[in-house]
Legacy VTK file of the C-alpha trace (Angstrom):
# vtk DataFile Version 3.0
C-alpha trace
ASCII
DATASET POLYDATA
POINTS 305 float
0.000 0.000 0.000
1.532 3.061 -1.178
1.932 6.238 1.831
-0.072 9.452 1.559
2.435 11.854 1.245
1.451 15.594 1.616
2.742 18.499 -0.338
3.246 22.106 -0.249
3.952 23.283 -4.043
5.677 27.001 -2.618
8.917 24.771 -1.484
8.732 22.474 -4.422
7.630 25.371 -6.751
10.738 27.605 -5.713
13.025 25.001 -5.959
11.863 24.277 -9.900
11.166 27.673 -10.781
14.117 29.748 -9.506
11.818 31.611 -7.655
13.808 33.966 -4.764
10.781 33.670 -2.494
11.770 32.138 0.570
9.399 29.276 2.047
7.489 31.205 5.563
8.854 29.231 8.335
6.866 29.758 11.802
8.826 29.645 14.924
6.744 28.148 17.933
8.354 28.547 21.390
6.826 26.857 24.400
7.493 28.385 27.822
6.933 27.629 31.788
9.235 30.041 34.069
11.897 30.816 31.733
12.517 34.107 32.613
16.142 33.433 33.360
17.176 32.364 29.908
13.996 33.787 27.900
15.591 37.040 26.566
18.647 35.776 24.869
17.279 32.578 23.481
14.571 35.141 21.256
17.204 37.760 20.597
19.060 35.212 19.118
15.957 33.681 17.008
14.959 37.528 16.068
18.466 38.269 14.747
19.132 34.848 13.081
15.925 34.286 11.563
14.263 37.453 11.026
11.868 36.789 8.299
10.037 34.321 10.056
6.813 34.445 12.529
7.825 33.977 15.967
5.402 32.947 18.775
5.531 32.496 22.291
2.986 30.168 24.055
3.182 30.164 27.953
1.558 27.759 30.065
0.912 30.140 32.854
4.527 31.030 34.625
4.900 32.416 37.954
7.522 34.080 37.290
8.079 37.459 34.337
8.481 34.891 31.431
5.445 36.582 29.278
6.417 39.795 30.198
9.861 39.248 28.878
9.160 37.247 25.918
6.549 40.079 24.486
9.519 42.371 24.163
10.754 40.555 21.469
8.035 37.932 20.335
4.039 37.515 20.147
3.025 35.810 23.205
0.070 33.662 23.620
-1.485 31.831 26.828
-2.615 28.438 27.019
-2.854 25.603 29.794
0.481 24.048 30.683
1.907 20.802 28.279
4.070 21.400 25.981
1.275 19.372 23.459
-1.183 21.946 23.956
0.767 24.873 24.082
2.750 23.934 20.960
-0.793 23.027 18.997
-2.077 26.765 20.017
0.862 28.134 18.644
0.350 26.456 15.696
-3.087 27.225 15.554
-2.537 30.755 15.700
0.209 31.158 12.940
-0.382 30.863 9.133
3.109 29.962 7.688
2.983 26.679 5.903
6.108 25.201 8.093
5.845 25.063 11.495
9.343 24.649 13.175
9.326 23.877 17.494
11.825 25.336 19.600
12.602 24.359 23.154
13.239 27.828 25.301
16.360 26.208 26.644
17.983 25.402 23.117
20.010 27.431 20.788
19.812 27.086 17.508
22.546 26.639 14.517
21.925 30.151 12.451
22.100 28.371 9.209
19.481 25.833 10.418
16.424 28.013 8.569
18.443 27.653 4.807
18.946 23.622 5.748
15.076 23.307 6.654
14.084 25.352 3.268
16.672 23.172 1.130
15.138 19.864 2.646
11.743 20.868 2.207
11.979 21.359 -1.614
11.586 17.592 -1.604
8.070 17.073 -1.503
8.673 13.676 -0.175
10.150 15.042 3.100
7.219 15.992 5.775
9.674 17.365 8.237
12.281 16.214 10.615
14.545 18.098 13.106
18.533 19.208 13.877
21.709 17.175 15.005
21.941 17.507 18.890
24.395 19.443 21.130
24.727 19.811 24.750
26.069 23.336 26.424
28.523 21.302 28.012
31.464 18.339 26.860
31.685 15.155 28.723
32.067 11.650 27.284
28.612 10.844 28.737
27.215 14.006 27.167
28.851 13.772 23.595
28.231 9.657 23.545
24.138 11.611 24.194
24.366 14.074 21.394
25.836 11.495 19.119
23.281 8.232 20.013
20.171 10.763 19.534
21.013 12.130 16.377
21.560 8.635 15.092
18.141 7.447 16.586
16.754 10.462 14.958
18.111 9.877 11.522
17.374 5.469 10.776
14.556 5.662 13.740
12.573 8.258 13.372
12.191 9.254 16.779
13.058 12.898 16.901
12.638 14.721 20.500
11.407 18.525 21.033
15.412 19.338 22.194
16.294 18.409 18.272
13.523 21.411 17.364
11.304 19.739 15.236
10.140 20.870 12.003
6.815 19.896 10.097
5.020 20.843 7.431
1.803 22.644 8.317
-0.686 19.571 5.810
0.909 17.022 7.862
1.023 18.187 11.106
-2.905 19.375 10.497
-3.942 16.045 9.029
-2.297 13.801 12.247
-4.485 16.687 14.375
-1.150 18.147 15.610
0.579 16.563 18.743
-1.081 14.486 21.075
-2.001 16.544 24.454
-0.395 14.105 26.425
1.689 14.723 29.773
5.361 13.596 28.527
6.734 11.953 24.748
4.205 14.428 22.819
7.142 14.857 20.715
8.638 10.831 20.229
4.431 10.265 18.931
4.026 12.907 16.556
7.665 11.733 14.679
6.361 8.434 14.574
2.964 9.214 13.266
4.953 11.624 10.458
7.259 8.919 9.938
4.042 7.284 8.103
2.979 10.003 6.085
6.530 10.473 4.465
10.325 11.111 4.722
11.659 12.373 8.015
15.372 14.024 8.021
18.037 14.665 10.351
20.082 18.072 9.071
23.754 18.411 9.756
23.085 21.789 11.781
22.629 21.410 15.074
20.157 22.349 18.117
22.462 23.097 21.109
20.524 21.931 24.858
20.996 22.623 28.064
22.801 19.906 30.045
21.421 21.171 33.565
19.398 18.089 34.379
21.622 15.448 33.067
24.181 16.771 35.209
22.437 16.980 38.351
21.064 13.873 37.940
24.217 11.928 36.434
24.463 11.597 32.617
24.812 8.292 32.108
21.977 7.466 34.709
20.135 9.504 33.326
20.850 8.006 29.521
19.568 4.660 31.234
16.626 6.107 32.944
15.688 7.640 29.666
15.619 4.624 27.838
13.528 2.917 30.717
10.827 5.790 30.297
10.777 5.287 26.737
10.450 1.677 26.538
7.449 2.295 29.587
5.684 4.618 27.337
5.821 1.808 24.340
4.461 -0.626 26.465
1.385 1.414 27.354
2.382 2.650 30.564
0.243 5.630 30.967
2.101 9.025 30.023
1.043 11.130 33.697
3.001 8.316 35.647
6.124 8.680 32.995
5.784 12.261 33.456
5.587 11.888 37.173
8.872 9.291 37.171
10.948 11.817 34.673
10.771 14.399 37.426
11.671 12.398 40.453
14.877 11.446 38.577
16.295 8.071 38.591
14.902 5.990 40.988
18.407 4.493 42.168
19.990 8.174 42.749
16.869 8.783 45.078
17.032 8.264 48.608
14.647 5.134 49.527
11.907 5.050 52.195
13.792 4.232 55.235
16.388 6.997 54.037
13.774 9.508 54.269
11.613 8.429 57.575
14.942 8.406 59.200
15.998 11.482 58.064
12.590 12.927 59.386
12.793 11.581 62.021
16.576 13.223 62.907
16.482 16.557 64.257
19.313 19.071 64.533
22.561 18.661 67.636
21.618 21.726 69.740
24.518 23.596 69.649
26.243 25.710 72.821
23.985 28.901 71.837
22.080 30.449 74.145
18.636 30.860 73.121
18.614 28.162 70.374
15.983 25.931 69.676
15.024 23.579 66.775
13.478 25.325 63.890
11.256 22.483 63.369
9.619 22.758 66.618
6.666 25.079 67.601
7.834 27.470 70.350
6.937 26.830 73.945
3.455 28.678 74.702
4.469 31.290 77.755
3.677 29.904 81.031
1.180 32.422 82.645
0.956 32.626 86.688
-2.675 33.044 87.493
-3.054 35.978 89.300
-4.888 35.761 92.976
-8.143 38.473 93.738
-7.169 40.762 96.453
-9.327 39.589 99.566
-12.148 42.022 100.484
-11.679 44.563 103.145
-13.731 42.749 105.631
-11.420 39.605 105.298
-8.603 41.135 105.720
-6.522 40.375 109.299
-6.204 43.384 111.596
-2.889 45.294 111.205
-1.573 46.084 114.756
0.212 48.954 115.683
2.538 50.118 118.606
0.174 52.776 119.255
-2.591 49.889 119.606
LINES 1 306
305 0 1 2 3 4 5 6 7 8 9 10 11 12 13 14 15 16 17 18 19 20 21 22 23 24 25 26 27 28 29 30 31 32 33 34 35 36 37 38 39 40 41 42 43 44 45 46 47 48 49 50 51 52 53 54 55 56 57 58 59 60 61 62 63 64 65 66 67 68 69 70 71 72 73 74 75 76 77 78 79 80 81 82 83 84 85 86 87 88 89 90 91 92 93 94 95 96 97 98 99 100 101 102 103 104 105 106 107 108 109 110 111 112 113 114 115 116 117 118 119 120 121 122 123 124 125 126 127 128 129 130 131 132 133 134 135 136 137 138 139 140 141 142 143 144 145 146 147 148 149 150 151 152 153 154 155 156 157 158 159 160 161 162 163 164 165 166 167 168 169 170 171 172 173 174 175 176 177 178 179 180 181 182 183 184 185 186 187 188 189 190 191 192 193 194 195 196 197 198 199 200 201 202 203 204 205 206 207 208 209 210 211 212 213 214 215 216 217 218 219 220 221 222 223 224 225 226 227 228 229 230 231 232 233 234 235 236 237 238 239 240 241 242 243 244 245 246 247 248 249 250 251 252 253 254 255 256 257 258 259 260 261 262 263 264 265 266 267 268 269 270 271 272 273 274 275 276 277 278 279 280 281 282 283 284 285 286 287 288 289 290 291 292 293 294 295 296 297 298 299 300 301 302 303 304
């Protein structure tokens, strides 16, 4: 049975024709309390790419990300998930390529020209960049290096690779699934059987922060555990819930933490100390006696007397 393969004649069109009309690329950006790192990351997209729409979607941050981010980008609201905020972006741009960037990547500046080139083939449906960590370790690089390749003969390309689709295709699977965790992992398989995915050589440099916290290669094994939970139907809320604990063996266990609760602080030779932890004393209060009434009182005798 022969795929369904959609098509959007501008890219094929300008490729035949000569035509010097570049193909409108959309630039969705998903955000929860990124304030620290929000600016840069859209200065850089503004400057680098300035000819295409850029859109911010936050899922309600606490902190000044949307006040930021509308400084330099349109910025939409939306319940948190990166699903749902990433199909309201989409839903609220008109370019026919939609291209999803994590607000803790930076991206290759000749990444745009690479997506263009590779979507003159009307065979390709999207795909998404070679990965990078902000950091060098063995663990790291060994990361960087396995993903791509997964990306490329697998067709499992993650949100950190920013993922680019074209707007038929990513309409006709009903955009990504609104699921808690491995949105992302679904929506490259379900493109994967509409047409040609591809891994370009420029590259979509992460952040490293949680891998090193965590330990990289625990957390390259505790990845691959999620992953092979969410194929065998493990629901995604509990992945999602297990991906932010961390690796289970780098957590303390049970006992760990009742004893630990249980253990209060050594007093130390202060004067005045007293365990945080512990309510303060409640004032001890004498009661106080009613005078007796003049009649009861006992004579007072005098000299004079």
């Amino acid at each position: 049975m022969s795929r369904r393969v959609p098509t959007i004649t501008d890219g094929a069109c300008s490729s035949r024709c000569g035509s010097t009309a570049p193909l409108p690329v959309a630039i969705v950006v998903p955000t929860l309390n990124e304030a620290e790192g929000i600016v840069a990351v859209l200065r850089q997209l503004c400057r680098d790419f300035p000819d295409c729409e850029l859109v911010v979607v936050d899922g309600g941050s606490s902190d000044a990300t949307a006040t930021l981010a509308a400084c330099h980008a349109r910025v939409l609201h939306s319940a948190a998930g990166r699903g749902v905020q990433m199909n309201a972006g989409a839903s609220a741009t008109s370019a026919p390529v939609l291209w999803f960037v994590h607000a803790d990547c930076r991206i290759d500046p000749v990444a745009l020209g690479q997506i263009r080139a590779a979507l003159a083939d009307s065979r390709v449906v999207g795909g998404g960049l070679s990965l990078r960590f902000d950091q060098r370790s063995v663990g790291l690089d060994y990361l960087a290096w396995s993903s791509t390749k997964r990306a490329r003969h697998l067709h499992q390309v993650f949100g950190d690779q920013a993922m680019f689709v074209r707007r038929d295709a990513f309409e006709m699977l009903g955009g990504f699934p609104e699921i808690a965790i491995m949105e992302d992992l679904e929506l490259s398989r379900r493109l994967a059987r509409l047409g040609r995915l591809v891994v370009l050589p420029a590259t979509s440099t992460a952040s490293s922060r949680r891998l090193v916290d965590h330990g990289t290669w625990s957390m390259i094994v505790f990845m691959q555990v999620l992953k092979a939970c969410y194929f065998l139907g493990v629901a995604p809320e509990k992945i999602r819930r297990l991906y932010r604990a961390g690796p289970p063996w780098k957590r303390p266990s049970k006992r760990t933490r009742r004893r630990q609760r249980r253990q209060r602080p050594t007093r130390p030779a202060v004067s005045g100390w007293r365990d945080p932890g512990v309510a303060a004393p409640r004032p001890q209060i004498e009661p106080t006696r009613p005078e007796p009434a003049e009649a009861d009182r006992a004579p007072v005798h005098t000299e004079a007397q």
